[in-house]
N, C-alpha and C positions, 0 to 999 in steps of 0.2 A: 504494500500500500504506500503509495507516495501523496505527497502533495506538491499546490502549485499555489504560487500569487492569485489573485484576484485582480489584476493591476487597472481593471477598468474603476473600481469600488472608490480609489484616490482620485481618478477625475470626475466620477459623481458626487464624491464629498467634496470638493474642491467645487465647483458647478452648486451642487446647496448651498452650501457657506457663504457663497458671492449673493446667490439667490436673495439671501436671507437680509443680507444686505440691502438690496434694490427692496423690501420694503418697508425693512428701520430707515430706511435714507429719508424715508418722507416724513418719519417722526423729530430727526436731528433737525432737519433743515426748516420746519415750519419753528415761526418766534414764541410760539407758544409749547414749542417740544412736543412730550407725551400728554400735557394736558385739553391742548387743541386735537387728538385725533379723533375725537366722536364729532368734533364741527367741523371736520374735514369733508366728513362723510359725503353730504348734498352739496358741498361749496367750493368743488374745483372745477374748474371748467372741463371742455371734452378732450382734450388733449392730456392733462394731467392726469384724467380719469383712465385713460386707455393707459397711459405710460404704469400706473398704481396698476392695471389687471396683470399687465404681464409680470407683475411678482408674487401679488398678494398673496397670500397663503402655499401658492403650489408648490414653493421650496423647504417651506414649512414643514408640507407634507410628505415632499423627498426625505428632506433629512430624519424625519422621524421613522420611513420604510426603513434608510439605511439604519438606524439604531436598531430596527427590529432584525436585519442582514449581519450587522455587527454580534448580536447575541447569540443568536445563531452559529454563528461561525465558533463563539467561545464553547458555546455547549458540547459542538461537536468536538472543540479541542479537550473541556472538562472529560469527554467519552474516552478519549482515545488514550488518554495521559491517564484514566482509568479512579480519576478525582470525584469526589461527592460533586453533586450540584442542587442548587444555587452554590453552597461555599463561600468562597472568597468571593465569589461576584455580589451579593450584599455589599460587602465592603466597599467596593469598589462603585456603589449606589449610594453608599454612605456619605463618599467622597466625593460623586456627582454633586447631590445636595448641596453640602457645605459649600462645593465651587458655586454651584449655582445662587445659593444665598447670597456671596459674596461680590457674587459679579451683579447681583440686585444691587444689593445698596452702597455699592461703591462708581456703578458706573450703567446700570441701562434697566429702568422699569421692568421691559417684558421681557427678561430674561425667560426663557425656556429649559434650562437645564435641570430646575427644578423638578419639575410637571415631568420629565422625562426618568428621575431620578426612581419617583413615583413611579409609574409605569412599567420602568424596568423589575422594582418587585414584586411587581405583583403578576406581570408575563414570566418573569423566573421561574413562576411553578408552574407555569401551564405550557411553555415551550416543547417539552417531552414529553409531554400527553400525548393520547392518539389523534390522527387526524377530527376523526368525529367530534371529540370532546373540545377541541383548538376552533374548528367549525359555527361549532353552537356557542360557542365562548364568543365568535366575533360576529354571528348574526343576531345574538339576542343585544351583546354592548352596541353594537352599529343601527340594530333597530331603537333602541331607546334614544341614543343620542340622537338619531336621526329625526323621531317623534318630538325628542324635547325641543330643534331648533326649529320643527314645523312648528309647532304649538307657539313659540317666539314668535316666529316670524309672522304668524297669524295675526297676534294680540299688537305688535307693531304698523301691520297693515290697518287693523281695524281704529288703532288710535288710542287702544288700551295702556298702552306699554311707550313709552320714545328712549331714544337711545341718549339723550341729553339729559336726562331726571337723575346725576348722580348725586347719591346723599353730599358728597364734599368731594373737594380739587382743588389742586394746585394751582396760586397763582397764576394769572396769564401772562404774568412778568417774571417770574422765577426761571423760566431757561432763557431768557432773554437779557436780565439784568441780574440776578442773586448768585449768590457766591455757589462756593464747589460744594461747602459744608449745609448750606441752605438745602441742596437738593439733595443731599443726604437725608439729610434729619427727613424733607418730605417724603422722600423712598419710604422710611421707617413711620411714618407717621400714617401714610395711605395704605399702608402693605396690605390689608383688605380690599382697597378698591382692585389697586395694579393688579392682585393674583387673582382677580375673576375670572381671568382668562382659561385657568388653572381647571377649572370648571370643564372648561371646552376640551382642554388637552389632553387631560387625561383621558377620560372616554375615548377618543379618537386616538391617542398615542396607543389604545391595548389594539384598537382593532390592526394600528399598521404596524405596529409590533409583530403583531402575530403575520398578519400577511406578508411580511419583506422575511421573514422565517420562512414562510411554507414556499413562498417564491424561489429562495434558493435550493430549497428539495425539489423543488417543481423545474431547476436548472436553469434558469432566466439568464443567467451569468454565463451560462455554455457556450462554447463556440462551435455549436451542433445543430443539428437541422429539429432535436426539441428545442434549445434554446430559441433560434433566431422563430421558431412560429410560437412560441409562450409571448415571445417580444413585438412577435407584429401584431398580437390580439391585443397586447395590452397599449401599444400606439391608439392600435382603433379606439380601445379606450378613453384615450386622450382627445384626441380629433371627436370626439361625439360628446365630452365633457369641456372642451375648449371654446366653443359658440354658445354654450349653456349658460359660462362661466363670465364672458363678454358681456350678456345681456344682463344678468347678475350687474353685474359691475355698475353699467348704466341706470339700471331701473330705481335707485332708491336708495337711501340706508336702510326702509322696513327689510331689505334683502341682505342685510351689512352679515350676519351668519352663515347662510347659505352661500354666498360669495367668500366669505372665507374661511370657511372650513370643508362645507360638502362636497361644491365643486372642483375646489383646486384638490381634491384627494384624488380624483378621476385623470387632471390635468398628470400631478405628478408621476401616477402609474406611467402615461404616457411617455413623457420625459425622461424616465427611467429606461423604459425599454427601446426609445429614441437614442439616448446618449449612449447606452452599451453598445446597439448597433453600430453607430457612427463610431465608438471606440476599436471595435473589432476589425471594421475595415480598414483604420487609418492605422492599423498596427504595422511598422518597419517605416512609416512616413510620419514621426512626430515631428513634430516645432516648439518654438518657444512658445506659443500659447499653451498645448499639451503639457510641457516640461513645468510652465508656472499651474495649471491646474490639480496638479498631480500634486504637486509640493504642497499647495493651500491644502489639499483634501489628507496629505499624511502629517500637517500641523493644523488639523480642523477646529481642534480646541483654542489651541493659542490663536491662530485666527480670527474666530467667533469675537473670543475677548477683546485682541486688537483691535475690530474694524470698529467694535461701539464704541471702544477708547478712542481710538482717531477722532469717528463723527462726533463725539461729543466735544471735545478740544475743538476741532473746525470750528462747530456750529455753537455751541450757547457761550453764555455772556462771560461764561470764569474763561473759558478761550480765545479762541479770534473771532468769536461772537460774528461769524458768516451768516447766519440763521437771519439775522436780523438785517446785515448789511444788503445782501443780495436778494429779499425777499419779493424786490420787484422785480427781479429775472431769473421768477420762477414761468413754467418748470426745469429750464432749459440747465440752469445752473445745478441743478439738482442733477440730472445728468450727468454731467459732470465732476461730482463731487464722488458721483457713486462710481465711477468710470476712473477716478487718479487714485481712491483708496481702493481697489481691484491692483489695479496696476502697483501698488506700494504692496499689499499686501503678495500679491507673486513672486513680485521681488525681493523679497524680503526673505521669504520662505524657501526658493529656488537656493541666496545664499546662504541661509542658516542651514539647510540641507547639506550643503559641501561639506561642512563641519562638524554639523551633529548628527546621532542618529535619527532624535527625533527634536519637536520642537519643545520652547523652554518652557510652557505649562503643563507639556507634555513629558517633560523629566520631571518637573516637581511635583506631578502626581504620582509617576513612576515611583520615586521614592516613598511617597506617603504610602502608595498602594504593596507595598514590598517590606516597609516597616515590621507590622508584626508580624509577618511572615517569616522574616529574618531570626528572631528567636527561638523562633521552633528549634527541636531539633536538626542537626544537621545530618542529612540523610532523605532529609523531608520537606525542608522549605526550601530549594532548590526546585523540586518539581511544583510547588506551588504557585510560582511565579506565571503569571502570563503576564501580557500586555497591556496598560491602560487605555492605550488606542488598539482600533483594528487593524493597523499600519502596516506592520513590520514581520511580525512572524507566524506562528503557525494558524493564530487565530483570522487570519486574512488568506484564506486557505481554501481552497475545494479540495476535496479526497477523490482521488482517480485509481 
């Protein structure tokens, strides 16, 4: 039994990461930050409305299949290494968390690592179930979440519900004018309002958890005549959730859920099965763009963290407070802003690649996650080690 790289999985992560980006860029760059994005909703014109579909949510939803691709890959290596599981990958959820606390209230409201951290425990135990029980596990959570945001979306239509009725928020001049500590203490002070989202993610994280798992049993990844027809049904997926997703977009904020969450899960299957084909055929003809995509997607973590610390420094008022200067050449500037922190962040990554193994939030988990593993006996905690990221070794792996 041997294994192989995954080498397409670094430029889907790399490809999310950026994604994820193009649509925090509209929360950095507006002067009101994360407190203006519900009056965003109905108040941009058609051009910035289109520019906002092609990200909203569907890299969201990428990156969350790949966490469910990434566990996956761990389990099988927990199998084979002959290790208990869950195990250390708790831990290793333990250590999401904390990151993801951290990168809340030090640097971006809607942190997502959280909600993922979440998720990850509780697919731990149902990843090696049988298919049937994995099944009913993501049509009963897919049905209800999907029922809860009809029911939303309803009471929004009819005028029951608005998406502006929040109990409290944040100054409309705090990411504009307040210091670095000001919007700390608010991160810490709203932490209810911001993690609503939390609500949404979770449900949705177990169902694509589970499916970016069963996807890689199912071979999506293969460079086989099952792989490339798994990947062309799941295109068509995209293309029939992608004009659904558009109309979405335009029709309202009563539609603000359904636009990002239901549809862009449709969109990202697609784009999934899009980018591994177009991976597969451009294999022996990379470029620099390949070469910086690949890099972002094996430092995805330190990345993520990165591009909010960038946008934030740009855009609000404790930095070079862009947010506020350029807000009459929007959207255009916005563009742009998301298009040179792409380009920084590639770069960035491509060089720290020459040097290190992996990237530098990705070593200092590495260590955290390796810690008390370390005490064990020796004999023992040598085999206990895997990877923080799905980067690098066995856990970024197919068995052939």
């Amino acid at each position: 039994m041997t294994t192989r790289r995954i080498d397409v999985l670094d430029v889907l992560r790399g490809v999310a990461i950026m994604g994820t980006l193009g649509t925090n860029i509209w929360i950095f760059t507006s002067p009101q930050g994360p407190a203006g994005i519900m009056d965003a909703l109905g108040g941009t014109g058609g051009v910035e409305t289109f520019l906002r579909f092609l990200t909203n949510g569907k890299f969201l939803a990428l990156l969350t299949l790949l966490f469910g691709v990434g566990m996956e890959l761990q389990y099988r290596s927990a199998l084979r290494r002959g290790h208990t599981w869950p195990g250390w990958y708790l831990w290793r959820a333990a250590l999401l968390f904390a990151e993801g606390l951290l990168h809340y209230v030090l640097i971006f409201e809607f942190d997502v690592l959280m909600g993922y951290a979440v998720v990850s425990v509780l697919v731990a135990f149902l990843i090696g179930r049988s298919d049937r029980v994995v099944r009913a596990w993501m049509i009963a959570t897919g049905s209800v979440f999907a029922a809860v945001v009809g029911l939303i979306t309803l009471a929004l239509l009819s005028g029951a519900a608005s998406t502006t009725s929040s109990p409290a928020s944040a100054p409309s001049t705090l990411f504009s004018d307040g210091s670095y500590l000001d919007q700390v203490a608010a991160r810490i002070h709203l932490f209810g309002l911001y993690r609503i989202e939390a609500v949404f993610i979770v449900p949705l994280g177990v169902v694509l958890f589970l499916l970016g798992s069963r996807l890689v049993r199912a071979g999506v990844f293969e460079d086989s005549e099952r792989g490339s027809t798994l990947r062309r049904r799941l295109m068509v997926v995209g293309v029939v959730g992608a004009p659904l997703n558009l109309l979405t977009s335009f029709a309202g904020d009563a539609w603000f859920l359904v636009d990002r969450y239901l549809l862009p899960s449709l969109v990202a299957l697609g784009l999934l099965g899009l980018v591994t084909t177009v991976a597969h055929r451009m294999r022996g003809c990379r470029g620099v763009v390949h070469e910086g995509l690949t890099a972002v997607g094996r430092m995805a973590l330190s990345c993520y963290v990165f591009q909010n610390l960038v946008g934030a420094a740009l855009c609000y008022g404790w930095g070079l407070g862009l947010a506020s200067r350029f807000d009459g050449l929007r959207p255009w500037w916005v563009v742009g802003a998301w298009a040179g922190i792409c380009v920084m962040l590639m770069t960035f990554s491509t060089l720290w690649l020459r040097r290190f193994e992996r990237g530098p939030l990705e070593l200092l988990w590495q260590w955290a996650y390796t810690a008390p593993q370390r005490r064990r006996p020796a004999g023992r905690a040598g085999h206990q080690v895997d990877p923080v990221t799905d980067d690098k070794i066995a856990d970024n792996s197919l068995q052939s």
